[in-house]
ZAMARGU-4260 file (C-alpha; in steps of 0.2 Angstrom, whole numbers, plus 5000, padded with zeros to 4 digits):
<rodrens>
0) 5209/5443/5505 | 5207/5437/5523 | 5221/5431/5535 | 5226/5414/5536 | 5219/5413/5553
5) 5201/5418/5550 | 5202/5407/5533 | 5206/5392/5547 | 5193/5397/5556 | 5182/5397/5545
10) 5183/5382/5538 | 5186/5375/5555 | 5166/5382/5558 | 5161/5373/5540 | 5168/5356/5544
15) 5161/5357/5561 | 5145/5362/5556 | 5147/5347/5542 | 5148/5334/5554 | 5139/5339/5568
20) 5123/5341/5559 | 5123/5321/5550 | 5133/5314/5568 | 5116/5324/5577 | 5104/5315/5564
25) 5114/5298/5569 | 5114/5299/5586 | 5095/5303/5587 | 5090/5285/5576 | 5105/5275/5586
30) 5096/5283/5604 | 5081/5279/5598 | 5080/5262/5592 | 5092/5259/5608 | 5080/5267/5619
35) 5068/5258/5612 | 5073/5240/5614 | 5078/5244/5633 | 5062/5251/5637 | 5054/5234/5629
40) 5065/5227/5641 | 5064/5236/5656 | 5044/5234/5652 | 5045/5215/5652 | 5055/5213/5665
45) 5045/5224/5678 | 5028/5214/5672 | 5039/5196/5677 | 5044/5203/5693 | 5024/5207/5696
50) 5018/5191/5688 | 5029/5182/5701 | 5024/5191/5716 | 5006/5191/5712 | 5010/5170/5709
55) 5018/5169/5727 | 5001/5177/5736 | 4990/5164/5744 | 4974/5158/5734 | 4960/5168/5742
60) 4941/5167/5741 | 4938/5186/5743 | 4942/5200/5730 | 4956/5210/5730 | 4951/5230/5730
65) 4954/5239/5714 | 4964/5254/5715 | 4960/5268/5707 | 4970/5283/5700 | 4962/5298/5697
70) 4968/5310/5681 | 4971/5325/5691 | 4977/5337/5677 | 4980/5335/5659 | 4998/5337/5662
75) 4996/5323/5675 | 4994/5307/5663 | 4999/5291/5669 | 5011/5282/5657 | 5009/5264/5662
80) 4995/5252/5663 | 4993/5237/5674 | 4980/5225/5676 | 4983/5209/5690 | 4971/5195/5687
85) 4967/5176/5693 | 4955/5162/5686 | 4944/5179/5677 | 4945/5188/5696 | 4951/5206/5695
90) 4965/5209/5706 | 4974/5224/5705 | 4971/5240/5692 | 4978/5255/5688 | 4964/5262/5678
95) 4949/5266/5684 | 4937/5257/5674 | 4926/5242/5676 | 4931/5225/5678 | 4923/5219/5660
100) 4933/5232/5653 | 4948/5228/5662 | 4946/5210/5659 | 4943/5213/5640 | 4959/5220/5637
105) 4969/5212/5620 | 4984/5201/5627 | 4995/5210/5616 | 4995/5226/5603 | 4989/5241/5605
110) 4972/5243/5612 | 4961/5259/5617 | 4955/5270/5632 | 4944/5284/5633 | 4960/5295/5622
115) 4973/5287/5626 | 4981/5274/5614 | 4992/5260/5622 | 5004/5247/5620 | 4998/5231/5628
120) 5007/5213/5633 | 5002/5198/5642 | 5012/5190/5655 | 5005/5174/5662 | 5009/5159/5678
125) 4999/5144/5669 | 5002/5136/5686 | 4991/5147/5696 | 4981/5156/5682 | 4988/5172/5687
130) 4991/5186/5673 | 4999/5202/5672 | 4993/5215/5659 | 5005/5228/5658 | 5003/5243/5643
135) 5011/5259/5640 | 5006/5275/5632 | 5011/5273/5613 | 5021/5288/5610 | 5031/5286/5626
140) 5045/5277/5618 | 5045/5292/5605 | 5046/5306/5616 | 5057/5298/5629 | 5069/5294/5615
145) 5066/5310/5608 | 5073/5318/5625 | 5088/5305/5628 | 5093/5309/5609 | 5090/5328/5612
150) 5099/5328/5626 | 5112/5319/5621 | 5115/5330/5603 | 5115/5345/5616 | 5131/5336/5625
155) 5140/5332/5608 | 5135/5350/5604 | 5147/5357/5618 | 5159/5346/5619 | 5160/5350/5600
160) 5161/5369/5605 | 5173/5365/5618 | 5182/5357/5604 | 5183/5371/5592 | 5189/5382/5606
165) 5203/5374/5607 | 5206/5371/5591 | 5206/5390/5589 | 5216/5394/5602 | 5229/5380/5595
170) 5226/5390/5577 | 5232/5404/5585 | 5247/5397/5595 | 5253/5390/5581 | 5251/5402/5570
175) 5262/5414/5580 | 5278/5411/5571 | 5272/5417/5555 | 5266/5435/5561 | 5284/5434/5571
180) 5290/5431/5552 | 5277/5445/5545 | 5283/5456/5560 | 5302/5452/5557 | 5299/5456/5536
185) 5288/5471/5539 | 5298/5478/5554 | 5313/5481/5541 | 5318/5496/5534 | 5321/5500/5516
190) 5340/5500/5518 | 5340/5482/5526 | 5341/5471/5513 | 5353/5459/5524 | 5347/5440/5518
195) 5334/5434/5531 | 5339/5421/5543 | 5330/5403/5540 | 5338/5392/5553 | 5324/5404/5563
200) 5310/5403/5552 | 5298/5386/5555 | 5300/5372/5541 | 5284/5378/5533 | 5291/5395/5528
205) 5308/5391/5525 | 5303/5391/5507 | 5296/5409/5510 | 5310/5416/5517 | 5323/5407/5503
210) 5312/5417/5491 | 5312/5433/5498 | 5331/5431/5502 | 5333/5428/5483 | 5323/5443/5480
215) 5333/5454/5491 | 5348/5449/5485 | 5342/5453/5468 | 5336/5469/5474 | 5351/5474/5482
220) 5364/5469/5464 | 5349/5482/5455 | 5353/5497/5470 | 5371/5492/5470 | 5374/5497/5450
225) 5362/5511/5452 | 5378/5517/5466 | 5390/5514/5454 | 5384/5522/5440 | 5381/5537/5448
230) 5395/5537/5458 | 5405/5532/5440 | 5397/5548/5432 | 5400/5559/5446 | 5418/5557/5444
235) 5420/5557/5425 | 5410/5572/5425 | 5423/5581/5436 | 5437/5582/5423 | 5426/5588/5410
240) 5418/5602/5421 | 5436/5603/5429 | 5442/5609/5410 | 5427/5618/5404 | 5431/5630/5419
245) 5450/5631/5416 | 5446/5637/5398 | 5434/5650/5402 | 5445/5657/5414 | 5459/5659/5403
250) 5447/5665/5387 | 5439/5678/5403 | 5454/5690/5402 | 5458/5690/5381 | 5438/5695/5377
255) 5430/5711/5376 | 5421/5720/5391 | 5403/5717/5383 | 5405/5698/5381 | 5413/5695/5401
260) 5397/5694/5409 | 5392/5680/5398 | 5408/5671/5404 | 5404/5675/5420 | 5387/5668/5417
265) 5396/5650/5410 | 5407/5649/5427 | 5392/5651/5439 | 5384/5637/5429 | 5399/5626/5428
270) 5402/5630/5447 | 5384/5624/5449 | 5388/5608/5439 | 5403/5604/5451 | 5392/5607/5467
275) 5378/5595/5459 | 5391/5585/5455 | 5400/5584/5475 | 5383/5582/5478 | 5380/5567/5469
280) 5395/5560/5477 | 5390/5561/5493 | 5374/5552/5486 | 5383/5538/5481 | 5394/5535/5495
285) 5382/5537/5507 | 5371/5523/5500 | 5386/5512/5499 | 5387/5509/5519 | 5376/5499/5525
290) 5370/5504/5542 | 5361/5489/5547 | 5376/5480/5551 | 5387/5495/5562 | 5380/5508/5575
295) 5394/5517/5572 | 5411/5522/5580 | 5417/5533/5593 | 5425/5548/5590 | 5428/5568/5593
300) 5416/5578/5588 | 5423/5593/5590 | 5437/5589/5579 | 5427/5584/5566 | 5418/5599/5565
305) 5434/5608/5565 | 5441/5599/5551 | 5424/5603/5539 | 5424/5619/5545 | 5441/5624/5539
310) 5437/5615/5522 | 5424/5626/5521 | 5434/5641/5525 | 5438/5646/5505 | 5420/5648/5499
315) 5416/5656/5516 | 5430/5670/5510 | 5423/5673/5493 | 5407/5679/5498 | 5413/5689/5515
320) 5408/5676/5528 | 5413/5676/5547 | 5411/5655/5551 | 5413/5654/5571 | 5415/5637/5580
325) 5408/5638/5600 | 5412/5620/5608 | 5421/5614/5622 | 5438/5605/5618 | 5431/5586/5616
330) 5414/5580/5614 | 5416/5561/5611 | 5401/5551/5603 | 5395/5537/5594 | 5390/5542/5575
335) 5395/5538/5559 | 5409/5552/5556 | 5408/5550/5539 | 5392/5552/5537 | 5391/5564/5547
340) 5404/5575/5539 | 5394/5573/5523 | 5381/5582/5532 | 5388/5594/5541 | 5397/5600/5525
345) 5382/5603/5518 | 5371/5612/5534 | 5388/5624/5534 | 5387/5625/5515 | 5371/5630/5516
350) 5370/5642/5528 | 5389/5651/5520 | 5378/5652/5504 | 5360/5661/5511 | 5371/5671/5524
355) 5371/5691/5522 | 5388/5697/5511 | 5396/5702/5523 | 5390/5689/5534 | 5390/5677/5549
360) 5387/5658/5554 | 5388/5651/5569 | 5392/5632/5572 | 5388/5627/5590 | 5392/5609/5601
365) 5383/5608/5618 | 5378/5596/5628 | 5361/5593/5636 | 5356/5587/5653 | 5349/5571/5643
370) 5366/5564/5640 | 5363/5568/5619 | 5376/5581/5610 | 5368/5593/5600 | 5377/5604/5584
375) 5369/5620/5580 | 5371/5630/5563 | 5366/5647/5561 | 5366/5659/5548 | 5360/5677/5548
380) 5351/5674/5531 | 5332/5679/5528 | 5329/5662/5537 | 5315/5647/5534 | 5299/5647/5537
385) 5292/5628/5546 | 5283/5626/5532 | 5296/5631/5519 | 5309/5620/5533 | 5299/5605/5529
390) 5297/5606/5510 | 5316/5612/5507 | 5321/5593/5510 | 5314/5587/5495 | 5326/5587/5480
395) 5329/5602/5468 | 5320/5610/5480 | 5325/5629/5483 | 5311/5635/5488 | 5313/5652/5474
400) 5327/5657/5483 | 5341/5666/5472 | 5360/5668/5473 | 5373/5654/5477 | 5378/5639/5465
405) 5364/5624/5471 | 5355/5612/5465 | 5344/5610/5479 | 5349/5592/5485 | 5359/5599/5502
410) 5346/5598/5514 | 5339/5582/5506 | 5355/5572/5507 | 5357/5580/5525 | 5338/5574/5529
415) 5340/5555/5520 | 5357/5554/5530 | 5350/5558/5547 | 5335/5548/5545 | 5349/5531/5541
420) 5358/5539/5557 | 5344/5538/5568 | 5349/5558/5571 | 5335/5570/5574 | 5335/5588/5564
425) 5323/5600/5570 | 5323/5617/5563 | 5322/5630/5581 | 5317/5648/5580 | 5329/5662/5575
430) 5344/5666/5588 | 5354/5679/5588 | 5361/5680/5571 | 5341/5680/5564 | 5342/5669/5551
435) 5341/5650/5549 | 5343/5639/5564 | 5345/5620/5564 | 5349/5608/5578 | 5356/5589/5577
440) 5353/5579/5592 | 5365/5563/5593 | 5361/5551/5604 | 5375/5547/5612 | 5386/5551/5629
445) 5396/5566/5629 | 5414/5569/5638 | 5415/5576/5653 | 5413/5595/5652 | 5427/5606/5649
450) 5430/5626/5647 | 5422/5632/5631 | 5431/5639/5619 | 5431/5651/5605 | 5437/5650/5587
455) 5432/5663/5575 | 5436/5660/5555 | 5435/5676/5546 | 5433/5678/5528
</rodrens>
C-alpha cells in the first residue's frame, strides 16, 4: 500500500488535472468570444478615425492615387482591407484591384477576393459622401483568439505547476511529524514498552498514539505474567528438586554397589534440573528491570567480580579447577551490577564446567586506551570455533559437547543480557591457557591505574 505522501500526491495530480482541463476549455470560449467583440471594436473604431480624416481633406477635382500592396509570399498575407471613397471616386485602396471591383464591394458581410474570404463593413460621412470600407480576413478573429486563448491556457498551466509544487513541498513539510512519530515507534526496541508521549504527538495522531499506548500497556500486563510464572515456577521447583536430591543421597550409601551408579545417574540429572532452574531465574529477573528507564549505576568492578568469583569457588573445587582473578585494585564503571553479575556467573560457570580436570580459568580486568574496561574469561577447555561461538548463544544449545550439568541457556542469557546492556562480547583467539576466550567491553570510564594485582583460587 503506498505512503500517505505519494497517495496526496497523487490525488493532488488527479484533481489538478480535473480542473485544469474543463477551466482550459473555459478560458478558450471566454478569450474568444472576449477577443472577438474587442476586435469588432478595435475594427470600428479605426474605420471612424479614417472616415473622419478622409472627411476633414479638402474636396478636390483630381484623383487620389491608389496604393497598391503587393503579396510577397504566402506567408505574407495582408489581414485587413480598406477601401476610401467620395461621391463613387476611388481614393485610397489597399488591394490592388480595379476600381469597379473596389467600388463594388457589399457595404457589410462577408464578400470575396481572388481566395481570400473577408469580413466587410461600411462606415460613411453623409455630409461630404465620403465612405470608408474596412474588411478583415475571416478567420482572423479565430486564429487570433485561438492564440490569446492558447497563450493564456499555457500561463494558467504554470502557475498551476507552480502551484502544485508548492503544495508538494507543503505535503511534505507537514507531513514531517508523522515520520518523526513512525521514526519515534520504529526506533524502539522490543524492551521499551514505556507508553508513548502524546502531548508531542500532532492533534491528528493523538488517537494513534492513545492506541498504541493501550496496546503496549497490554503487551506489557501479557510479558509481565509470563515473568512471574516462570520466575514462580523456578522457585517452587527448587524445594522439590532440593528434596529429590537429599533423598537420593541418603538412599546412596544403604544400596548395593551394582545399583550406585544409577543414583549417580538420578543426582547428575537433578543437579541439571537445579542448574536449569538458576538459570531460569536469572531469566526472570533479568526481564523484570526495565533498562529504558536507567543507564545504570556506578560501581567497582573489580569487587564484583571478586565476589562471583568466590561464589563460584565450590563447583570450581569439585571438578579440580584453579580460578585466577588478574585486575588492578578498583576499576569503577557504569553498568548494571546486577545484571552484570548474572552474566558473569555464567561466563565463569561456563568456562569451570569445559575447563581440563585438573584445570584452569583465568578472569582478567584491563583497561584500554579507549577509556572502555574490558573482563576476560578463559578456560583451557578444547575451546569454540567462531562458527560454533556464534550458534552456542541460542537456547539448549551445547553444541554436542558432553560433561557438566547444563542446559544450554548460559551463553544465551549472557548474549540477551549484553545486548539490553549495550555491552559488546566478542569471542578473541585462544591465549595462553588454549581454550575458550571471551571479552566484554563496557563502555564506561575506568579509575585511574593502580598496581595490578594477583589472586589465585585453587581448587
Amino acid at each position: 500500500m503506498p505512503s500517505i505522501r505519494t497517495r496526496l500526491q497523487r490525488r493532488l495530480a488527479w484533481l489538478i488535472a480535473a480542473v485544469w482541463i474543463p477551466a482550459s476549455a473555459l478560458i478558450w470560449v471566454a478569450v474568444a468570444v472576449e477577443y472577438n467583440e474587442s476586435f469588432h471594436s478595435r475594427t470600428a473604431h479605426t474605420a471612424q478615425v479614417m472616415l473622419a480624416f478622409a472627411s476633414a481633406q479638402p474636396a478636390s477635382p483630381t484623383v487620389l492615387p491608389v496604393f497598391e500592396q503587393q503579396r510577397s509570399s504566402a506567408f505574407d498575407l495582408n489581414d485587413y482591407l480598406v477601401v476610401i471613397s467620395r461621391d463613387g471616386q476611388l481614393l485610397y485602396a489597399s488591394e490592388a484591384l480595379s476600381p469597379g471591383q473596389l467600388l463594388a464591394l457589399p457595404r457589410k458581410g462577408k464578400a470575396h477576393i481572388d481566395d481570400t474570404a473577408w469580413i466587410v463593413d461600411t462606415f460613411e460621412d453623409e455630409r461630404t459622401g465620403t465612405q470608408v470600407v474596412i474588411g478583415f480576413d475571416a478567420y482572423e478573429d479565430l486564429f487570433s483568439s485561438a492564440q490569446v486563448a492558447g497563450l493564456v491556457a499555457t500561463y494558467v498551466l504554470c502557475t498551476t505547476a507552480l502551484v502544485a509544487i508548492a503544495l508538494a513541498v507543503g505535503i511534505r513539510s507537514g507531513l514531517t511529524p508523522l515520520g518523526a512519530f513512525a521514526g519515534q515507534v520504529r526506533d524502539r526496541s522490543e524492551d521499551n514498552l514505556a507508553p508513548l508521549d502524546e502531548a508531542e504527538v500532532p492533534s491528528e495522531l493523538r488517537g494513534v498514539a492513545h492506541a498504541l499506548n493501550g496496546l503496549m500497556a497490554r503487551l506489557q500486563l501479557v510479558l509481565e505474567r509470563e515473568r512471574d510464572f516462570v520466575s514462580n515456577a523456578a522457585h517452587e521447583l527448587r524445594t522439590p528438586l532440593t528434596a529429590i536430591r537429599a533423598q537420593v543421597e541418603t538412599l546412596e550409601g544403604e544400596l548395593p554397589a551394582s545399583i550406585r551408579p544409577r543414583f549417580a545417574k538420578i543426582l547428575e540429572a537433578t543437579d541439571r534440573a537445579g542448574r536449569m532452574v538458576a538459570q531460569l531465574l536469572d531469566v526472570a529477573r533479568s526481564q523484570s528491570l526495565d533498562l529504558t528507564r536507567s543507564p545504570g549505576s556506578r560501581f567497582d568492578l573489580v569487587q564484583l567480580v571478586q565476589s562471583g568469583v568466590a561464589e563460584l569457588v565450590p563447583s570450581a573445587n569439585e571438578r579440580n579447577v584453579e580460578i585466577t582473578l588478574e585486575a588492578p585494585r578498583s576499576a569503577a564503571v557504569t553498568a548494571h551490577p546486577e545484571l552484570l553479575a548474572i552474566v558473569l556467573r555464567n561466563l565463569v560457570e561456563n568456562a569451570v564446567k569445559y575447563a581440563a580436570s585438573p584445570g584452569r580459568v583465568t578472569v582478567a580486568v584491563a583497561g584500554d586506551r579507549r577509556g572502555a574496561m574490558d573482563l576476560l574469561v578463559e578456560d583451557d577447555g578444547p575451546g569454540l570455533s567462531a562458527d560454533a561461538f556464534e550458534r552456542a548463544f541460542e537456547r539448549f544449545q551445547r553444541l554436542g559437547r558432553s560433561g557438566g550439568d547444563g542446559v544450554g541457556l548460559g551463553l544465551s542469557i549472557v548474549a540477551e543480557l549484553c545486548r539490553r546492556m549495550g555491552v559488546s562480547m566478542e569471542r578473541l583467539e585462544p591465549g595462553v591457557l588454549g581454550g575458550l576466550r571471551v571479552r566484554l567491553r563496557l563502555p564506561c570510564a575506568p579509575a585511574p591505574e593502580l598496581p595490578d594485582h594477583r589472586t589465585s583460587f585453587y581448587g
